[in-house]
N, CA, C and O atoms as a CHARMM CRD file, in Angstrom:
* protein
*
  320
    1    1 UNK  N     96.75900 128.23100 137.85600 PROA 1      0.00000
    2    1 UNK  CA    96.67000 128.74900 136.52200 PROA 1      0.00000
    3    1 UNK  C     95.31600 129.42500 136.35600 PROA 1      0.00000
    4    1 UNK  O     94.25300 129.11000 136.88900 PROA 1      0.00000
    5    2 UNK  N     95.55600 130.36000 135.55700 PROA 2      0.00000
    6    2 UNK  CA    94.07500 131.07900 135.62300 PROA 2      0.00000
    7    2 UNK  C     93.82700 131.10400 133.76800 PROA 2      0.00000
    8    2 UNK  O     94.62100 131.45200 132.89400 PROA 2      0.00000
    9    3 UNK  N     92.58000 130.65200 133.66400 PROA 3      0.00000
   10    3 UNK  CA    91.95400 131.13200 132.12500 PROA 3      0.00000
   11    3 UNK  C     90.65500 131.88800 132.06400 PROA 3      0.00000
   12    3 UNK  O     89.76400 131.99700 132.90600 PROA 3      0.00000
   13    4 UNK  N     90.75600 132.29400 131.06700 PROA 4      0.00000
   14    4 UNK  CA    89.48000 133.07400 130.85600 PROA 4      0.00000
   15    4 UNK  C     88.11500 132.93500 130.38200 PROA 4      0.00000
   16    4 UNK  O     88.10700 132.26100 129.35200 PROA 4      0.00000
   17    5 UNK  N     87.17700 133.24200 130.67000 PROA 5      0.00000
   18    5 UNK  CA    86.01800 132.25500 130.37500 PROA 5      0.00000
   19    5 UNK  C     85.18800 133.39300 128.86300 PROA 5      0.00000
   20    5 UNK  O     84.77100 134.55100 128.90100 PROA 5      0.00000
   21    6 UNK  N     85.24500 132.45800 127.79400 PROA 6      0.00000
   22    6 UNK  CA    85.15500 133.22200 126.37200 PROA 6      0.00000
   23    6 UNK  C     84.02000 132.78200 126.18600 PROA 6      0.00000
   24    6 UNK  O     83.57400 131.71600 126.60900 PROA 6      0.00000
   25    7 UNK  N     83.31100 133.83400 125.33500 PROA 7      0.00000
   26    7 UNK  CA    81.76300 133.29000 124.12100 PROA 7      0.00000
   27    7 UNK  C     82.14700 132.90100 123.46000 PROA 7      0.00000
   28    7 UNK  O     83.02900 133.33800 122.72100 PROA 7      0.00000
   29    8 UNK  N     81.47900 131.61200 123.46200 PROA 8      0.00000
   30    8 UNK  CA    80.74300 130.83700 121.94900 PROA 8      0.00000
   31    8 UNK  C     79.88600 130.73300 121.72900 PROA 8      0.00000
   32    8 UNK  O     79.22900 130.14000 122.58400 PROA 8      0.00000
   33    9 UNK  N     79.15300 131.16700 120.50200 PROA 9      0.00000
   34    9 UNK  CA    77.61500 131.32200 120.07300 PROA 9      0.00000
   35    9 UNK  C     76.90600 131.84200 121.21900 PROA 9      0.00000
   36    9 UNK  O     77.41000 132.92300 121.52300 PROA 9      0.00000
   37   10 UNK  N     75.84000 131.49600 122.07400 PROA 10     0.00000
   38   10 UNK  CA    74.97900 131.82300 122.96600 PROA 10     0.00000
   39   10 UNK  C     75.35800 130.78900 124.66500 PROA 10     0.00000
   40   10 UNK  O     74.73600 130.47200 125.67900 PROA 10     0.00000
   41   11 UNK  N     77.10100 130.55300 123.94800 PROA 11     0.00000
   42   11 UNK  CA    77.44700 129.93100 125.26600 PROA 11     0.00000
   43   11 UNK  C     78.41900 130.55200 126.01400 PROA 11     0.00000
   44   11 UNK  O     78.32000 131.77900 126.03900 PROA 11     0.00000
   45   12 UNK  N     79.38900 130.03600 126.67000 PROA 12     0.00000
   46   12 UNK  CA    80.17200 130.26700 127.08200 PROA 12     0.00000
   47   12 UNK  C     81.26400 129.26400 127.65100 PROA 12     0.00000
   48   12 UNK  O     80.95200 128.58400 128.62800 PROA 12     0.00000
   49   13 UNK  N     82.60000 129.12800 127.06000 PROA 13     0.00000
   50   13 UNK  CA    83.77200 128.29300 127.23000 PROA 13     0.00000
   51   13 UNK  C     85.12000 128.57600 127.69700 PROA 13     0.00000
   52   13 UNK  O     85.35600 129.78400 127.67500 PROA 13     0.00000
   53   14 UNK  N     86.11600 127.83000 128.12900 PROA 14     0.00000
   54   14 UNK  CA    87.33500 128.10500 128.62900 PROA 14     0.00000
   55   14 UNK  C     87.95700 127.76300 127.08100 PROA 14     0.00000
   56   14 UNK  O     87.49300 127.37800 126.00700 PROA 14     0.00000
   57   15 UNK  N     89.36900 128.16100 127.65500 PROA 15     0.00000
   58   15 UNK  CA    90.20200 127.98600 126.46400 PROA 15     0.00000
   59   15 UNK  C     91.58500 127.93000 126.88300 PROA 15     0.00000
   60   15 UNK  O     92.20400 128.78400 127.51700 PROA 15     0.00000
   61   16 UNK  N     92.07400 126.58300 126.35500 PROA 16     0.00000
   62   16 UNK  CA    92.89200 125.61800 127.14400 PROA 16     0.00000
   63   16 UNK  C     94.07800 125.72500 126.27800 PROA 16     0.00000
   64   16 UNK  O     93.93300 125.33300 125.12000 PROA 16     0.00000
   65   17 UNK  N     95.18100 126.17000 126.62000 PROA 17     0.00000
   66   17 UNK  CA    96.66600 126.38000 125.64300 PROA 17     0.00000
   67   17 UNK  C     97.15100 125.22800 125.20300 PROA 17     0.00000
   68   17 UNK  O     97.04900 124.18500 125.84900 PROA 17     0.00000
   69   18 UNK  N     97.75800 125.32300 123.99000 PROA 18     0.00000
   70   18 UNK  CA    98.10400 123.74200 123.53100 PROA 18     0.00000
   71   18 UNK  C     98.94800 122.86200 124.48300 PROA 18     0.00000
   72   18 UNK  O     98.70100 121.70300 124.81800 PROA 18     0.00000
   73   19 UNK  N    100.09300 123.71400 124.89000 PROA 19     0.00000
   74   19 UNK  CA   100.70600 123.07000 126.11600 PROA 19     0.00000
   75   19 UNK  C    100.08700 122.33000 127.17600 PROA 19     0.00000
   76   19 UNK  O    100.54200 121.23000 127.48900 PROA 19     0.00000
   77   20 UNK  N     98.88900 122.92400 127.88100 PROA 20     0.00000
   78   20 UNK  CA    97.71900 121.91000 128.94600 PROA 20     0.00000
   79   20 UNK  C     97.56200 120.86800 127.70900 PROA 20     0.00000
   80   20 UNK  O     97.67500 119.66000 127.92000 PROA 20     0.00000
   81   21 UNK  N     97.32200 121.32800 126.53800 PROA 21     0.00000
   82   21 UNK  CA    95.93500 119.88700 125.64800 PROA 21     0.00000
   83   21 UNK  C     97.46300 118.96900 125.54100 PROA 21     0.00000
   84   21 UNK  O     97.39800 117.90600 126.15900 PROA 21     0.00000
   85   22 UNK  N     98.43500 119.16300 125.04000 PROA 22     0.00000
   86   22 UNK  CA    99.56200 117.85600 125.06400 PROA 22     0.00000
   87   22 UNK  C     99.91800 117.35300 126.11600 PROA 22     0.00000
   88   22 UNK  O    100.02400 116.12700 126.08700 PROA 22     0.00000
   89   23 UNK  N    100.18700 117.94500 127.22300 PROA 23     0.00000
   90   23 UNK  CA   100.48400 117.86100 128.67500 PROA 23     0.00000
   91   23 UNK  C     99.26100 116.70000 129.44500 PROA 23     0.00000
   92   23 UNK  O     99.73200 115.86000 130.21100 PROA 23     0.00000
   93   24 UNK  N     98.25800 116.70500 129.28700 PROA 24     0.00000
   94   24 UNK  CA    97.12800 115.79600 129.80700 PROA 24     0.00000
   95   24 UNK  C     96.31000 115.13500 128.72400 PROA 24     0.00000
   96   24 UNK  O     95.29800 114.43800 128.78900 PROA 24     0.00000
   97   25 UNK  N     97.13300 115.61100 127.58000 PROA 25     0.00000
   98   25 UNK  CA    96.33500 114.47400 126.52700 PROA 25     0.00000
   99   25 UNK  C     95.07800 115.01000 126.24900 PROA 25     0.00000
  100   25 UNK  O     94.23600 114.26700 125.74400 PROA 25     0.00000
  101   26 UNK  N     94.88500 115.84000 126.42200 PROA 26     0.00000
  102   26 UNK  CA    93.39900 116.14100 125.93500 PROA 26     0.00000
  103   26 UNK  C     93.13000 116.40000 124.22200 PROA 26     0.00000
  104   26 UNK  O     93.58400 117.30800 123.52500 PROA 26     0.00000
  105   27 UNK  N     92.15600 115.17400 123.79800 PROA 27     0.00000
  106   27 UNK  CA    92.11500 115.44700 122.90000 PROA 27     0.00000
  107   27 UNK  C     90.60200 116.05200 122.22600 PROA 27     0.00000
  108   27 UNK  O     90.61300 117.28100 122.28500 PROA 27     0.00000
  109   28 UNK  N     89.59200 115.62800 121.74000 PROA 28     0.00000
  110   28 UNK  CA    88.11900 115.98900 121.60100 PROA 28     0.00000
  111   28 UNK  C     87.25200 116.30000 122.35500 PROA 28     0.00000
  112   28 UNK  O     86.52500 117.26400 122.11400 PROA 28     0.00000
  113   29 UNK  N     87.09800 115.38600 123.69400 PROA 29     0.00000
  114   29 UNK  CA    86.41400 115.23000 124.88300 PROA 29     0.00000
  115   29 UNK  C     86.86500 115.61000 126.32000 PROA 29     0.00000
  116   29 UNK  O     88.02700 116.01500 126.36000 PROA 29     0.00000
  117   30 UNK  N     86.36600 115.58000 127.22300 PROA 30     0.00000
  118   30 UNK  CA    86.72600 115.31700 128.10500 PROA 30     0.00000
  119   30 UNK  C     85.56300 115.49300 129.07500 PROA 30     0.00000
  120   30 UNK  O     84.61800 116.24200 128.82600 PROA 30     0.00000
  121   31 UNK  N     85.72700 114.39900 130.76500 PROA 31     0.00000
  122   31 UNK  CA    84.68300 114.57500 131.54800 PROA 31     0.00000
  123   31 UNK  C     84.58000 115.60400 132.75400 PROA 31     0.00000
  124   31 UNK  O     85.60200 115.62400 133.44100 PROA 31     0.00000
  125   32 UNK  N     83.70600 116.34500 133.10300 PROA 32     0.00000
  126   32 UNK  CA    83.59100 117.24600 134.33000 PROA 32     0.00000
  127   32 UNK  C     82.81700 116.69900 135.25900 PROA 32     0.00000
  128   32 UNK  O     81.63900 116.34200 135.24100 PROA 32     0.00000
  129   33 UNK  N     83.69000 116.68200 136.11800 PROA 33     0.00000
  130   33 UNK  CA    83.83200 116.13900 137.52700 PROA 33     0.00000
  131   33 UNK  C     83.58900 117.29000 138.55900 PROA 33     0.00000
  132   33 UNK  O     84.56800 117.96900 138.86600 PROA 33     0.00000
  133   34 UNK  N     81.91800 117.67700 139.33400 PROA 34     0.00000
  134   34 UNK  CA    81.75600 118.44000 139.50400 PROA 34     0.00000
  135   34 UNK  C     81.13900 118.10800 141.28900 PROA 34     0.00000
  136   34 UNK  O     80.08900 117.57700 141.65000 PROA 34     0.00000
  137   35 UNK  N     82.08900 118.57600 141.96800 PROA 35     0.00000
  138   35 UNK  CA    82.53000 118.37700 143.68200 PROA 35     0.00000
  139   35 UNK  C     82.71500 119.55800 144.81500 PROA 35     0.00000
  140   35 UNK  O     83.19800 120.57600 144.32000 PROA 35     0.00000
  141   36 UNK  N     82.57700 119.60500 145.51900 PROA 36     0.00000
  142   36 UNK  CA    82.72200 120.57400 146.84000 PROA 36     0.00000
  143   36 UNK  C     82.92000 121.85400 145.98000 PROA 36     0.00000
  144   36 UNK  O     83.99300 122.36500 146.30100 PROA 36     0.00000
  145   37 UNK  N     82.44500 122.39000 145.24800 PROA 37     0.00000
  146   37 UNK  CA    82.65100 123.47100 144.87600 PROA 37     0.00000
  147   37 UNK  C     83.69500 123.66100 143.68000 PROA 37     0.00000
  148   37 UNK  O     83.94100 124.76100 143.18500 PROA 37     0.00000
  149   38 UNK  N     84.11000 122.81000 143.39300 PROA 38     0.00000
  150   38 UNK  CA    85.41100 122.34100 141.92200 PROA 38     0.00000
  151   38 UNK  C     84.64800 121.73600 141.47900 PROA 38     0.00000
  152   38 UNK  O     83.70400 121.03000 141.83400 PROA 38     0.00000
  153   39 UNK  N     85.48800 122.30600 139.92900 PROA 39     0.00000
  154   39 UNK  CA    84.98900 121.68500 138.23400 PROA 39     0.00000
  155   39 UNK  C     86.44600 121.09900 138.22700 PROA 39     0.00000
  156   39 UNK  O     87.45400 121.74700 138.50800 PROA 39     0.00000
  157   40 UNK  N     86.40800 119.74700 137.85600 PROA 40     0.00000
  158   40 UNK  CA    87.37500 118.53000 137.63900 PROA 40     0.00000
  159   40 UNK  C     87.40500 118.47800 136.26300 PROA 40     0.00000
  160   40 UNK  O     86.33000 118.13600 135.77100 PROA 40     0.00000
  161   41 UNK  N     88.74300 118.82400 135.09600 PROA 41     0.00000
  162   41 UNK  CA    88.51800 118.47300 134.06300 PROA 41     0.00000
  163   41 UNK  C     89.35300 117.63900 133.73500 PROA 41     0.00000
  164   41 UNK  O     90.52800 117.72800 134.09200 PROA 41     0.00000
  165   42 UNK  N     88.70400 116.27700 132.68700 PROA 42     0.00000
  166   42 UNK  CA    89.56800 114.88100 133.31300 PROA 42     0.00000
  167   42 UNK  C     88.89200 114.87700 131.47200 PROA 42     0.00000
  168   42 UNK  O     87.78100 115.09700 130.99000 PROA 42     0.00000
  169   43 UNK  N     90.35500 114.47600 130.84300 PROA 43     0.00000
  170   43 UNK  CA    90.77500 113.55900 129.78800 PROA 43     0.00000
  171   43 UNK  C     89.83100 112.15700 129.68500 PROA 43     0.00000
  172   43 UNK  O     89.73400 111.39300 130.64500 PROA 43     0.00000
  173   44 UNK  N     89.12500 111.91400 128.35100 PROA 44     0.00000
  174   44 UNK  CA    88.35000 111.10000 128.07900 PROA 44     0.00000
  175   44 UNK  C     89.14200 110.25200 127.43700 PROA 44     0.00000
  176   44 UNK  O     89.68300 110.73700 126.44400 PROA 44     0.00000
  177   45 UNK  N     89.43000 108.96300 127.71700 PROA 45     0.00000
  178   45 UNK  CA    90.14000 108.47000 127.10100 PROA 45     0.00000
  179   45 UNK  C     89.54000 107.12300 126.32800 PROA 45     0.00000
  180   45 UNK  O     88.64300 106.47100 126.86100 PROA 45     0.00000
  181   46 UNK  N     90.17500 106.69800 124.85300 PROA 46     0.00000
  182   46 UNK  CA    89.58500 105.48200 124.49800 PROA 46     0.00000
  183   46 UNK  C     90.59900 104.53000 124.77800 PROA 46     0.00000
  184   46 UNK  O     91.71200 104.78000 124.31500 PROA 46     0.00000
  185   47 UNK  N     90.43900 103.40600 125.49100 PROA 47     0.00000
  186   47 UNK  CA    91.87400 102.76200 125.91000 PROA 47     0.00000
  187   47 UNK  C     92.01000 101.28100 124.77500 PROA 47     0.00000
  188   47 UNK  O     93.05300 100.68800 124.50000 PROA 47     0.00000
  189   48 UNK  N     91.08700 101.07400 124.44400 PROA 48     0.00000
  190   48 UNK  CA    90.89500 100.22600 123.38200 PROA 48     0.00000
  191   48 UNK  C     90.93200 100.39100 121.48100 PROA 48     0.00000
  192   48 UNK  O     90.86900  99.63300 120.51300 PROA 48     0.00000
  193   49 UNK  N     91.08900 102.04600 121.77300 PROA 49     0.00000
  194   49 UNK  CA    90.63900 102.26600 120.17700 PROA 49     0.00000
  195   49 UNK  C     91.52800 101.44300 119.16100 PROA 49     0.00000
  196   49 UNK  O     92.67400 101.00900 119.27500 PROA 49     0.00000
  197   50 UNK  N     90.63400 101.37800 118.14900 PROA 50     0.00000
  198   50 UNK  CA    91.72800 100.76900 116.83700 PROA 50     0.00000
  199   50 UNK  C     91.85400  99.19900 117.44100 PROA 50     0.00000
  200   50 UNK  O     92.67300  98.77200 116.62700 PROA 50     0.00000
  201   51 UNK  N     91.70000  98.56400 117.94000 PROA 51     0.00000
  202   51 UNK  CA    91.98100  97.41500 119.16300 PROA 51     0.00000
  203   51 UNK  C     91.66600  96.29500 117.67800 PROA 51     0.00000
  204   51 UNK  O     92.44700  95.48100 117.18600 PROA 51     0.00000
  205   52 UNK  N     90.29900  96.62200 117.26300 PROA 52     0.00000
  206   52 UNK  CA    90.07700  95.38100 115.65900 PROA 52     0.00000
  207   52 UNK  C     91.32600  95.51800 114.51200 PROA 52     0.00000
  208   52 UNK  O     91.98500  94.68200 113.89600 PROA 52     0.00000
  209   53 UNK  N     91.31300  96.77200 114.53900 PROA 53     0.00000
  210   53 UNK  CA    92.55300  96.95700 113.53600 PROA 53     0.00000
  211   53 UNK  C     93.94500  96.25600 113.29000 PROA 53     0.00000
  212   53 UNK  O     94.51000  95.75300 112.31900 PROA 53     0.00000
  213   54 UNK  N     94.28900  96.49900 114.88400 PROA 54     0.00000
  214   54 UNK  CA    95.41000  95.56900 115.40700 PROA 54     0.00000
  215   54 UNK  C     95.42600  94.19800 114.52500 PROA 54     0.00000
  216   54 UNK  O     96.12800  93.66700 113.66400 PROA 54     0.00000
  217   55 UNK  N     93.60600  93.81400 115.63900 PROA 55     0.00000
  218   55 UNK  CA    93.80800  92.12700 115.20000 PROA 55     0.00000
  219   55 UNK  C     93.64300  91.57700 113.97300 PROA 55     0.00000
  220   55 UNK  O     93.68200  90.38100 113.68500 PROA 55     0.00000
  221   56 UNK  N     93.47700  92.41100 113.33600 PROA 56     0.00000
  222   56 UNK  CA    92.91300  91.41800 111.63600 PROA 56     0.00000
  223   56 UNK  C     94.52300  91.43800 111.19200 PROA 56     0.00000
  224   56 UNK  O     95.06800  90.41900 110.76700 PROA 56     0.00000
  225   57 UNK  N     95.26900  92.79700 111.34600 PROA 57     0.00000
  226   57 UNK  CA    96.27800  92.69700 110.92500 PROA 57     0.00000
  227   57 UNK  C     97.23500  91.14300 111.41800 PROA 57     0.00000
  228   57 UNK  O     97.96800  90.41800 110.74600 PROA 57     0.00000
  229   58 UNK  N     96.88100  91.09100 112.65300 PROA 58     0.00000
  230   58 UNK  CA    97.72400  89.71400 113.45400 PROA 58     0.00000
  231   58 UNK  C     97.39400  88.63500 112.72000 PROA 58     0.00000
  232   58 UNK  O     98.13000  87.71900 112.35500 PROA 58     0.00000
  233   59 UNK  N     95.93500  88.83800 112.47400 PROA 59     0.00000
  234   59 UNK  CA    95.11800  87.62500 111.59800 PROA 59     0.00000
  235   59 UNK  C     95.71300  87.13400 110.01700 PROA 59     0.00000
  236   59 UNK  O     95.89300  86.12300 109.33800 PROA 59     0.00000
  237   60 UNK  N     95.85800  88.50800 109.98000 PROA 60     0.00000
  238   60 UNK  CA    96.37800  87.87600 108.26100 PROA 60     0.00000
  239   60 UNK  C     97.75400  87.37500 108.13200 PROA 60     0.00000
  240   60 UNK  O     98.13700  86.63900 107.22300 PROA 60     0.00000
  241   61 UNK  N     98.61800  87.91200 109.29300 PROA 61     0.00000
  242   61 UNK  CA   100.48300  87.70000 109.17300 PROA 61     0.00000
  243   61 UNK  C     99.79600  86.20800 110.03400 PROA 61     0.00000
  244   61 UNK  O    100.85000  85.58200 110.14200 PROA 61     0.00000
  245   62 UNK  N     99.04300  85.56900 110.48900 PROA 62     0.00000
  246   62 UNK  CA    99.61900  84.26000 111.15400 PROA 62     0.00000
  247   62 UNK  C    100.15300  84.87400 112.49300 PROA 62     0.00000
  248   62 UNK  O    101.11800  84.27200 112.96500 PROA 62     0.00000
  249   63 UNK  N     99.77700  85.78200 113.07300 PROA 63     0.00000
  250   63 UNK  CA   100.51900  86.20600 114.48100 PROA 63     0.00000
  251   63 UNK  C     99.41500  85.93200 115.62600 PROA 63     0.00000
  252   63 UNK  O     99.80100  85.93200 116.79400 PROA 63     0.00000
  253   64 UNK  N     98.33900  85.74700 115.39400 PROA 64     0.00000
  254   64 UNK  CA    97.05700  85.37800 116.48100 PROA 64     0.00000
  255   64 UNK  C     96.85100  84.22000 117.34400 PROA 64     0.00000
  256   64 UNK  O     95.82700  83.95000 117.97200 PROA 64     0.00000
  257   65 UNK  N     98.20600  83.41200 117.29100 PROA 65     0.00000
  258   65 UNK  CA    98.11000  82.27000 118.23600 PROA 65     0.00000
  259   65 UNK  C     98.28700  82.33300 119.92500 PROA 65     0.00000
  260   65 UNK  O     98.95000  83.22500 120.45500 PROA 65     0.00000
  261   66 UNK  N     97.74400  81.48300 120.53900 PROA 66     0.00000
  262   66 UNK  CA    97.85700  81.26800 121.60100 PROA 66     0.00000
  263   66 UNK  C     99.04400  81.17400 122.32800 PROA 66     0.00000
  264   66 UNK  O     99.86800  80.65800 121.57300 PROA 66     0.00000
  265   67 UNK  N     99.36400  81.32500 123.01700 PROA 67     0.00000
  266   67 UNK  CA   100.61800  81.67700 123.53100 PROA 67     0.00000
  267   67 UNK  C    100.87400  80.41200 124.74900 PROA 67     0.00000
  268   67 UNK  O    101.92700  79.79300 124.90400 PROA 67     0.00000
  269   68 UNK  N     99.90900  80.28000 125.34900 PROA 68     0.00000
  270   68 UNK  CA    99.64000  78.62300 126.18100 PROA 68     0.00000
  271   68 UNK  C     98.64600  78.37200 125.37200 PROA 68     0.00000
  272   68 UNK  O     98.01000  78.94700 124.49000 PROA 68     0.00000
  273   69 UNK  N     98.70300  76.63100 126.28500 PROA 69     0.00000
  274   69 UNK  CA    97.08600  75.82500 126.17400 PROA 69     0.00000
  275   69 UNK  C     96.32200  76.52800 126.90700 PROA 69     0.00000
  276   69 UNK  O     96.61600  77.24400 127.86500 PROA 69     0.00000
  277   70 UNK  N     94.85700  76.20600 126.21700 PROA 70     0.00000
  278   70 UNK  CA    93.37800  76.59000 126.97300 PROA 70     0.00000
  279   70 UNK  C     93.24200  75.83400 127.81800 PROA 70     0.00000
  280   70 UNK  O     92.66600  76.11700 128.86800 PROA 70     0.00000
  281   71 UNK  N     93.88900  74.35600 127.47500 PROA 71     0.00000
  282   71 UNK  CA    93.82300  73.13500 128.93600 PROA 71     0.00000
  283   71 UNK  C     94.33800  72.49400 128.92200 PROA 71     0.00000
  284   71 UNK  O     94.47100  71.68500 128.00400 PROA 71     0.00000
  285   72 UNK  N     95.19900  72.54000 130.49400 PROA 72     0.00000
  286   72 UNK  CA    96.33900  72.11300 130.92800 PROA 72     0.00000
  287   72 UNK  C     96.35700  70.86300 131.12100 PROA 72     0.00000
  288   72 UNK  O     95.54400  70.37600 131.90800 PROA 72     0.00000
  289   73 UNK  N     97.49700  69.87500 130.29700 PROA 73     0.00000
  290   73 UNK  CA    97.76600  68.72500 130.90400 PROA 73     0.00000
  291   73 UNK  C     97.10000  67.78000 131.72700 PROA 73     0.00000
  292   73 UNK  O     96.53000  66.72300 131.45600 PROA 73     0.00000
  293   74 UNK  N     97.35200  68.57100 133.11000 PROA 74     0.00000
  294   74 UNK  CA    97.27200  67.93000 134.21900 PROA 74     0.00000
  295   74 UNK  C     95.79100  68.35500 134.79900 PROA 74     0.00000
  296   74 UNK  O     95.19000  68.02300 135.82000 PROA 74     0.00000
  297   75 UNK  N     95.47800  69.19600 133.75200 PROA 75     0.00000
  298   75 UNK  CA    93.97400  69.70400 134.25700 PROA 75     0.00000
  299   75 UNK  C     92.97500  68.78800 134.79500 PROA 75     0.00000
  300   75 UNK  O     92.60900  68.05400 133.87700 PROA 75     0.00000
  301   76 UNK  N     92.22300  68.44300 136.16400 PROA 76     0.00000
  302   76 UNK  CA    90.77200  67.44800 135.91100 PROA 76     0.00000
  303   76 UNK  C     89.67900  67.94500 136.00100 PROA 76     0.00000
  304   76 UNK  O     89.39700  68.70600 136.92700 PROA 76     0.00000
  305   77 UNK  N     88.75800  67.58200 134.96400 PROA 77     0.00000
  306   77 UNK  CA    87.60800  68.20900 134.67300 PROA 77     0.00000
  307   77 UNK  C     86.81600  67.32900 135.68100 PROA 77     0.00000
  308   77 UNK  O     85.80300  67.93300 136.03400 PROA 77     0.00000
  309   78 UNK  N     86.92200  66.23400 136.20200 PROA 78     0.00000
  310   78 UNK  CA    86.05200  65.83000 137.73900 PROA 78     0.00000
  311   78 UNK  C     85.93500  66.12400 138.64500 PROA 78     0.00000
  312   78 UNK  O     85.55100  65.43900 139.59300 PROA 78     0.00000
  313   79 UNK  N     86.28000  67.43100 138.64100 PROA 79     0.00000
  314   79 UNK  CA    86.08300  68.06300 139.86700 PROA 79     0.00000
  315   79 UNK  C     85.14400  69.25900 139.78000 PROA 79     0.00000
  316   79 UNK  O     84.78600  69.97700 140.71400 PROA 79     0.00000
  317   80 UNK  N     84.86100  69.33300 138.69400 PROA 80     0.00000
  318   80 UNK  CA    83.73500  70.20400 138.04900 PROA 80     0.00000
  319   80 UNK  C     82.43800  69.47600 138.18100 PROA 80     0.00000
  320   80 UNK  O     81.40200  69.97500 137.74100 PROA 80     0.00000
């Protein structure tokens, strides 16, 4: 694929068709990965975002329980 390399202000940028930005997820960011002569452009991703949001919500419905024990039965702590 070939793009064209455009001005911005006193810079200069590519310009990426919406199809690539949905296609690899690119959304605000992304990192350049710069190797043997290639520019690597790699999707920044937050894999956690919103992650508190989730939990308060779990918190308030009563959904935040443990799913096992923290300690098992048969566990012996004398061997510690």
């Amino acid at each position: 694929m070939e793009a064209s390399v455009i001005r911005i202000g006193n810079s200069k940028g590519l310009r990426l068709s919406k199809a690539v930005l949905d296609q690899y997820n690119i959304k605000d960011k992304v990192e350049l990965i710069l190797e043997k002569g290639y520019i690597i452009i790699k999707p920044v991703s937050v894999p956690r975002k919103n992650w508190d949001r989730s939990f308060k919500k779990m918190r308030e419905r009563n959904e935040d329980q443990l799913l096992m024990n923290d300690v098992f039965d048969e566990e012996s702590f004398d061997q510690w």
